[in-house]
C-alpha positions as CSV (number, residue, x, y, z in Angstrom):
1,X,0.0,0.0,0.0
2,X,1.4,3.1,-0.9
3,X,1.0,6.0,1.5
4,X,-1.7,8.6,0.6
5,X,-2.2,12.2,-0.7
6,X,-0.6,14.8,1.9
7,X,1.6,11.9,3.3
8,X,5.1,11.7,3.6
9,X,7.4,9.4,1.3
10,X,6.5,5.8,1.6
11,X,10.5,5.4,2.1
12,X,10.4,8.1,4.5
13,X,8.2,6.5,6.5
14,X,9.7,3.2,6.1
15,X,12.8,4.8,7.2
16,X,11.2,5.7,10.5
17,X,9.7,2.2,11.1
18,X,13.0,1.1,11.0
19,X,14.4,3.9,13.2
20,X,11.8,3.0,15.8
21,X,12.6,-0.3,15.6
22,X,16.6,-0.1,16.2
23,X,15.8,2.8,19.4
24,X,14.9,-0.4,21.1
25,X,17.6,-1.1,23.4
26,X,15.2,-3.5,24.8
27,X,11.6,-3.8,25.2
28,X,10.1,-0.6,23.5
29,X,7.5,2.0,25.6
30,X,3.8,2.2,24.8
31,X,4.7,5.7,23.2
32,X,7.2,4.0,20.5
33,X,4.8,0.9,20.4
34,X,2.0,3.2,19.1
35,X,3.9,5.4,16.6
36,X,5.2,2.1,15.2
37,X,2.1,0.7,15.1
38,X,0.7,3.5,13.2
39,X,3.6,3.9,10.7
40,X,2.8,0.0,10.0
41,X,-0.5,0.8,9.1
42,X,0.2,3.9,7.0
43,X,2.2,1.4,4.9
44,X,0.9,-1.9,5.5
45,X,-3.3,-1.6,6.3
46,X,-4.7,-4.1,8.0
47,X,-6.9,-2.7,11.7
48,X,-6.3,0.5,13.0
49,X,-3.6,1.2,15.8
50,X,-6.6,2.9,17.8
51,X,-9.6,1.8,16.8
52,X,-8.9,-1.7,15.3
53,X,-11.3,-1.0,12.4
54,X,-10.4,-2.8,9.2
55,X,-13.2,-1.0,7.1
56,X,-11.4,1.9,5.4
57,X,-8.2,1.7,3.6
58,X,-5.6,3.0,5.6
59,X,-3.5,6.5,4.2
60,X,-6.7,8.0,3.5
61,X,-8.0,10.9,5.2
62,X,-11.2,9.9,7.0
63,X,-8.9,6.7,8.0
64,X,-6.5,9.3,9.6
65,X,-8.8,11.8,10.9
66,X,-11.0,8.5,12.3
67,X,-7.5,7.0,13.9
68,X,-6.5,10.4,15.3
69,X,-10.0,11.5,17.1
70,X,-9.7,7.6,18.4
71,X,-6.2,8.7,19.8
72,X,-7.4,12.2,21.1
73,X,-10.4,10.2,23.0
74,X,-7.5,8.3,24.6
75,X,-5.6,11.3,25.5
76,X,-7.5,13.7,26.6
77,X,-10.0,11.0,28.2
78,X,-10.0,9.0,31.9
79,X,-6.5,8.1,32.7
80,X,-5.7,4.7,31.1
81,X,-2.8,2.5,30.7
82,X,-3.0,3.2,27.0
83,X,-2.2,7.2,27.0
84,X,1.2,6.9,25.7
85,X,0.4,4.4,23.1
86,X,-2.2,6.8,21.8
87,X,0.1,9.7,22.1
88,X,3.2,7.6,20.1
89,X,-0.3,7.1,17.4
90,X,-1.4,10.6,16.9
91,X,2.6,11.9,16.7
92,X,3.6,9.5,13.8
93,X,0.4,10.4,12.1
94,X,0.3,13.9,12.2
95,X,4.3,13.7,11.6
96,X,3.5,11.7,8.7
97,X,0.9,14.2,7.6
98,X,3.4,16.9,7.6
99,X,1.3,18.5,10.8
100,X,5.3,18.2,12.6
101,X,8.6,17.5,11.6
102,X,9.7,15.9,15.0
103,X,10.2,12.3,13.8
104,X,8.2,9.9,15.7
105,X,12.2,8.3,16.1
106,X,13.1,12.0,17.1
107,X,10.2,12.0,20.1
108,X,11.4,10.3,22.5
109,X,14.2,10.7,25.2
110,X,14.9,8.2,28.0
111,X,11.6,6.0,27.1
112,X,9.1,9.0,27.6
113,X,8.0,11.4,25.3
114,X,9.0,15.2,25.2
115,X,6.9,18.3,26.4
116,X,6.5,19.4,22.3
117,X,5.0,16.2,21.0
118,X,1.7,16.6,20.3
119,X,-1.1,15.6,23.0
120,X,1.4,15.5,25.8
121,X,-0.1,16.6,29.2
């Protein structure tokens, strides 16, 4: 699947997958598990990293809009154990949307997520 109008590269954002993927000096934290599962999807398809929907093909803007407003429910919602997850979501899809240019990669110092990334509290 290749990514969407208004997205970035598809190699761009394979190149991220992968730099998510080598950050891991061991098990990964929620915040890099969501962005990664949302770059996966950008390129991939299959459920959404949010919502688990299959219906819509992924890349497309109601898929992205409907993934993000999942995420921002998450958020800005009762606490949960799946904040930073959600927050690693909407970061690598606005990032990939052009909405940032802090990489999803780029986002995260120490295993928790800077003050600037989108939706952080």
């Amino acid at each position: 699947m290749a990514a969407g109008a208004g997205l970035r590269d598809r190699e761009v954002i394979a190149a991220q997958v992968v730099a998510l993927r080598g950050d891991a000096a061991g098990p990964a934290g929620e915040f890099e598990c969501g962005a990664l599962a949302a770059l996966c999807w950008l390129l991939e398809g299959g459920p959404g990293p949010v919502t688990g929907e299959v219906g819509s093909r992924a890349g497309t803007t109601r898929a992205i809009v409907r993934e993000l407003a999942a995420a921002e429910a998450v958020i800005y919602g009762a606490a949960t154990d799946r904040t930073d997850f959600a927050r690693g979501v909407e970061h690598a899809l606005m990032w990939a949307q052009f909405v940032t240019c802090s990489t999803p990669a780029g986002a995260t110092v120490g295993g928790s997520h800077r003050e600037n990334v989108p939706g952080a509290r």
